[in-house]
C-alpha positions in Angstrom: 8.9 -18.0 17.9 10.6 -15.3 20.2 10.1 -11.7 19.4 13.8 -10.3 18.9 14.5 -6.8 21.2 12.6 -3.9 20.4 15.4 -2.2 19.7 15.8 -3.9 16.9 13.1 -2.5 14.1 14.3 -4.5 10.8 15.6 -7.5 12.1 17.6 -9.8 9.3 18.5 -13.6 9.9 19.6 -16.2 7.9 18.5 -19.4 9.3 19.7 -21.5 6.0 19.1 -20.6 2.7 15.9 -19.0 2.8 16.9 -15.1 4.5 14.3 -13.8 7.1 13.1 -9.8 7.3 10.7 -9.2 10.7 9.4 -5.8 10.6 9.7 -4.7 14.1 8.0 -1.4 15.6 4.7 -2.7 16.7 4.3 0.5 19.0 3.8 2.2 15.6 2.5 -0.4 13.4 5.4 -1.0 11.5 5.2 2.1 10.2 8.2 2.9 7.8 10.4 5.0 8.9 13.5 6.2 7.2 16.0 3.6 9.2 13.7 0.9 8.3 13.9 1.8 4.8 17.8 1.8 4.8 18.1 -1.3 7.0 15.8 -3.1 4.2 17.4 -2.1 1.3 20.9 -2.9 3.1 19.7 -6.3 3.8 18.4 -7.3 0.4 21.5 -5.2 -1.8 23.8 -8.0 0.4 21.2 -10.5 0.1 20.9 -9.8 -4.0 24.7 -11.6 -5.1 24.7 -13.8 -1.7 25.2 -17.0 -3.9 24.2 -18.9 -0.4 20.4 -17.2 -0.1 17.6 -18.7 -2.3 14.8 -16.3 -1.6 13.3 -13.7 1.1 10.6 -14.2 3.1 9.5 -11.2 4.5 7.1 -10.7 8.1 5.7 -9.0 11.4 6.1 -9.4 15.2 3.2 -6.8 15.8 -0.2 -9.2 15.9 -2.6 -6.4 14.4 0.0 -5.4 11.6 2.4 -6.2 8.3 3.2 -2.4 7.8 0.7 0.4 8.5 2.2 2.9 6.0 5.1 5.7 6.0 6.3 7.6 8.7 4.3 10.3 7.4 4.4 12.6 10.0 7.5 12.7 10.2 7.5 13.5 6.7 5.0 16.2 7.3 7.1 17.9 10.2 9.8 18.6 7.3 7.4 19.8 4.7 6.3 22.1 7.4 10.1 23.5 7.7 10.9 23.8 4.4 13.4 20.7 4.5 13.0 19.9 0.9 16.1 17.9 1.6 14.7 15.3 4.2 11.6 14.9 2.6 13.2 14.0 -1.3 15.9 11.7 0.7 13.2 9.9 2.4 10.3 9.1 -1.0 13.4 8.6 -2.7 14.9 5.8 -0.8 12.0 4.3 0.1 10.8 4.3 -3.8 14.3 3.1 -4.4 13.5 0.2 -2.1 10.0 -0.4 -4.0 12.0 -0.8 -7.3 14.3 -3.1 -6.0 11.9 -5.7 -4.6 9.9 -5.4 -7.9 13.1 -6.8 -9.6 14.5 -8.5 -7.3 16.2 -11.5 -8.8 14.7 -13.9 -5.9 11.7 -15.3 -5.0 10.5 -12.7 -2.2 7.5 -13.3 0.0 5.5 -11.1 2.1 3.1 -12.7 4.8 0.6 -10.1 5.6 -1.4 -10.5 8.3 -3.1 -7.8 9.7 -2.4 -3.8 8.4 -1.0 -3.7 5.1 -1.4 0.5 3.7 0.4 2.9 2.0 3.9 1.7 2.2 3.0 -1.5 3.6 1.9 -2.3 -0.2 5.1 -0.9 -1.2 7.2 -3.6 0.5 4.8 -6.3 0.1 3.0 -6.0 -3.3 5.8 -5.3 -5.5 7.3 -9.1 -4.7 7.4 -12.5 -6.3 4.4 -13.2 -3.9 2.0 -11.9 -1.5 0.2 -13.6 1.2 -2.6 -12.5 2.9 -5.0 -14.0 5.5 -8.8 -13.0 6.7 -7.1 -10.1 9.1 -5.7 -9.1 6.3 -6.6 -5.0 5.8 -5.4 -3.3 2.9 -5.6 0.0 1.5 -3.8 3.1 -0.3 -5.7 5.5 2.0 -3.7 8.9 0.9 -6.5 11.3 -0.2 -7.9 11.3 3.1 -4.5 13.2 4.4 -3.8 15.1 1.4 -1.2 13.1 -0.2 -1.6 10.9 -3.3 -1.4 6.8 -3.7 2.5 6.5 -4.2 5.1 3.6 -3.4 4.4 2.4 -6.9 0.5 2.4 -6.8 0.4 4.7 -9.5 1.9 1.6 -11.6 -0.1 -1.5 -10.2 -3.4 0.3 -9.8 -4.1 1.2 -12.6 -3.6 -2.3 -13.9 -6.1 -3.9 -11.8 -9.1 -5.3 -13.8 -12.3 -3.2 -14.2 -11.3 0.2 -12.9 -10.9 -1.6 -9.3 -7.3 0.7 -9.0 -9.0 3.9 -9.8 -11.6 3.2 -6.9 -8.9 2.1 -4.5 -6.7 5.0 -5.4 -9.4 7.9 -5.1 -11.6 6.7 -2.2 -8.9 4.6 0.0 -11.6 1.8 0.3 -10.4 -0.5 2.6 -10.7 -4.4 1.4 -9.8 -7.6 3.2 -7.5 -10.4 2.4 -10.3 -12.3 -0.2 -11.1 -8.8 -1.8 -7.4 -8.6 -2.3 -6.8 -11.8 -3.8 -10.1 -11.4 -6.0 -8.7 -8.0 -7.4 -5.3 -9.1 -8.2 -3.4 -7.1 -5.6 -2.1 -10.0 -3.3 -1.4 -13.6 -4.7 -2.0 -16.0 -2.1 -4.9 -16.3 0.5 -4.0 -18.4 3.7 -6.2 -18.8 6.7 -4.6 -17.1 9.9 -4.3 -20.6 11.4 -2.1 -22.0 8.8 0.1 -18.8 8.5 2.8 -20.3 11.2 3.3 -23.4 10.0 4.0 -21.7 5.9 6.4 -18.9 7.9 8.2 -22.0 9.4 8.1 -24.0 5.8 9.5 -21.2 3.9 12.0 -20.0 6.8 13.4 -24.2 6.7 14.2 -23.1 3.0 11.5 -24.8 1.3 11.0 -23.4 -2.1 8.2 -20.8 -2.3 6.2 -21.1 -5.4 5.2 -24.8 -4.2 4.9 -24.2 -0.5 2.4 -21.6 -1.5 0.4 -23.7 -4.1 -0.3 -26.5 -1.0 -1.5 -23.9 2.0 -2.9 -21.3 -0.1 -6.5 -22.0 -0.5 -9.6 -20.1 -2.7 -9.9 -16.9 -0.5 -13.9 -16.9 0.5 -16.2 -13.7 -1.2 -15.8 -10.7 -0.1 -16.8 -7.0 0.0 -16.0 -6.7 -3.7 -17.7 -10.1 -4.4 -20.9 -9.2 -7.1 -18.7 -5.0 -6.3 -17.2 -5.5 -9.7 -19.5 -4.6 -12.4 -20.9 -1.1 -10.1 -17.0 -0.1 -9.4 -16.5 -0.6 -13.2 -19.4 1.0 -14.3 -18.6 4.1 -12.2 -14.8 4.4 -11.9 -14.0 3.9 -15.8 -15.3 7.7 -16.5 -12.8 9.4 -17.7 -12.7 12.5 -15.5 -13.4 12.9 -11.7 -16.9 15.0 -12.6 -18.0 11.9 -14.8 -17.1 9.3 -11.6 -19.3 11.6 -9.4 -22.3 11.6 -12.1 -21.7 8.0 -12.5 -22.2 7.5 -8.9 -24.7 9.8 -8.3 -27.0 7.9 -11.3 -26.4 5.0 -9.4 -27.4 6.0 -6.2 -30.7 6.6 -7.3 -30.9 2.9 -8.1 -32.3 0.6 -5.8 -30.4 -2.5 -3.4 -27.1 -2.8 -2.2 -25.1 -1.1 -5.4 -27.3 2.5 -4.5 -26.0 2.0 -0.7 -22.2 1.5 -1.7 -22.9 4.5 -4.6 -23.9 6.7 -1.6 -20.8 5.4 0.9 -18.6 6.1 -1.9 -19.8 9.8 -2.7 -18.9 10.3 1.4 -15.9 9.1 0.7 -14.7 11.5 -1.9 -16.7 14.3 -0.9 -14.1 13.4 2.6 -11.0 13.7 0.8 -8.6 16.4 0.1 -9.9 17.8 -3.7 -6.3 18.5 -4.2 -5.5 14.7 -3.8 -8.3 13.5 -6.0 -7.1 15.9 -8.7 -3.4 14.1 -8.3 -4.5 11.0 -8.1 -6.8 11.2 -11.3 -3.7 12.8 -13.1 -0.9 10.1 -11.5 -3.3 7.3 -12.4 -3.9 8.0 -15.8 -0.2 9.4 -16.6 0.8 5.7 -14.6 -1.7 3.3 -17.6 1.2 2.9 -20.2 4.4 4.4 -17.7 7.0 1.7 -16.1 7.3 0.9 -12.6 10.7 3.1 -12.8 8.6 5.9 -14.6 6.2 5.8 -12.7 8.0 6.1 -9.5 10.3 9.4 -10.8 6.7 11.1 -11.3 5.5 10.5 -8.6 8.6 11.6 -6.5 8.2 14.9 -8.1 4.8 15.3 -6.5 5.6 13.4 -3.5 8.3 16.5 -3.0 5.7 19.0 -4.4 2.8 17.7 -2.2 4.7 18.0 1.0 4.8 21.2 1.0 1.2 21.8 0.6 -1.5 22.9 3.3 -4.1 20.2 2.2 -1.2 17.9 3.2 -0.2 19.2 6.5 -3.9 19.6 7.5 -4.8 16.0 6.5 -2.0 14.5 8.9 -3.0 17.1 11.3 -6.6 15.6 11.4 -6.2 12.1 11.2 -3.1 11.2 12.7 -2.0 14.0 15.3 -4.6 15.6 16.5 -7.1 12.8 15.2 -10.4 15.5 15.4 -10.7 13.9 11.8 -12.4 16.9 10.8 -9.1 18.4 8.2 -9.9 21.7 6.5 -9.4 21.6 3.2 -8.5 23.9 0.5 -10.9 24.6 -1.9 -8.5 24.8 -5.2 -7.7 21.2 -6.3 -4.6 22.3 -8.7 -1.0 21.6 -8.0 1.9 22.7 -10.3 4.7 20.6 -10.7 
């Protein structure tokens, strides 16, 4: 298939009855920007009472990613001015968007092959279905730049089995497509191999759910294969001092769960203590909340948050100047 011009970076067809979105900024991973977001959610409000479309599938052109995240530095730029403006009109049309595909009245597909983070899981996880491959990569990494797991996350984390969300959320852990599958975040595992000839199945206007069901096959194990029982025995404390004890105790153990205890004290102690604080709260608040809850809360701290050094610093280390070395601040409360 023929990548469509560059200028292009949401490009909509309708082939038949079956309406195609390619993301399309592979220079920057597919990262969302605010024209993205509009294009999508101009495509799929038309799309919505289009009597003639069926269902959505949803796809890359860049070969290393689905959607690496927000345009968070662009985001950071206006927290750094003051532009309270920008930076509520951005979360809040791109959580918009995320609310939309969750209830979306037709079947809509995400392929994910390759980079799938931060908003990447907003436009991907929230569908009907979501189908990964073994280059799948997925993660809510925000802690590491100061921010907090958004797009929704604070909803679908916390209702992954065994405290598997809470991990995700606080450390950013990154897990493959099988992990993904096994954890309940994606629906559908399909080798790389197979993914083009499903794309072409589903863009003919086959129906999904039994496209799926014949090239989606049992995901192999995975990083979080025999992970389960440690993550849950760790992350279901109820405070972040409890997690660290937890892990700590476990660490002194012996085999493989001591090693992944120690990796994920690193982890943490890498993160912004301001974002672990959030996250802790956003997760717990998000156990019993609605998507649409859910989503108002955590554009209050989204707005909140961008203002804050921890954030600016964070997307200073690891994006711009990419010394990965952020300094933090030591006070971990926020005030919203």
């Amino acid at each position: 298939m023929a990548h469509p011009p560059a200028a292009e970076p949401v490009v909509r067809t309708r082939p038949g009855r079956t309406a195609l979105l390619e993301l399309n900024r592979p220079a920057a991973l597919n990262a969302l920007d605010a024209e993205m977001v509009r294009q999508l959610t101009e495509a799929l409000a038309a799309w919505r009472d289009d009597p003639a479309v069926r269902s959505v599938l949803v796809s890359s052109t860049s070969p290393k990613a689905f959607c690496a995240g927000g345009d968070i530095r662009a985001v950071r730029e206006a927290g750094m001015r003051g532009d309270d403006e920008q930076v509520r009109g951005y979360f809040a049309a791109e959580y918009a968007l995320n609310a939309m595909i969750a209830r979306y009245p037709k079947p809509y597909t995400a392929l994910v092959d390759g980079y799938a983070m931060g908003g990447g899981l907003g436009i991907s996880v929230h569908g009907s279905a979501m189908v990964v491959t073994e280059r799948a990569l997925l993660a809510m990494p925000e802690t590491a730049i100061g921010f907090f797991p958004d797009i929704g996350a604070t909803y679908f984390l916390p209702r992954l089995p065994g405290s598997v969300g809470r991990y995700l959320g606080l450390t950013g852990a990154r897990i493959n497509g099988a992990a993904a599958v096994e954890c309940g975040l994606a629906t559908h595992y399909v080798p790389a191999a197979e993914l083009p000839a499903l794309q072409a199945e589903l863009a003919g206007g086959a129906d999904p759910a039994p496209a799926l069901a014949r090239r989606a096959v049992p995901p192999p194990p995975s990083e979080l294969t025999g992970r389960l029982p440690a993550i849950a025995r760790c992350f279901s404390a109820p405070g972040l001092a409890e997690v660290r004890a937890r892990l700590t105790a476990e660490e002194r153990g012996q085999g493989e769960d001591a090693a992944w205890a120690r990796d994920t004290l690193d982890q943490l102690d890498r993160a912004s203590p301001m974002s672990l604080a959030v996250t802790a709260e956003l997760l717990a608040a998000g156990e019993g909340a609605s998507l649409e809850d859910c989503l108002a809360r955590e554009l209050a701290y989204a707005c909140k948050v961008a203002r804050e050094p921890d954030f600016h610093e964070g997307v200073r280390a690891l994006l711009v100047d990419k010394d990965r070395k952020p300094a933090w601040s030591s006070d971990p409360r926020i005030t919203i």
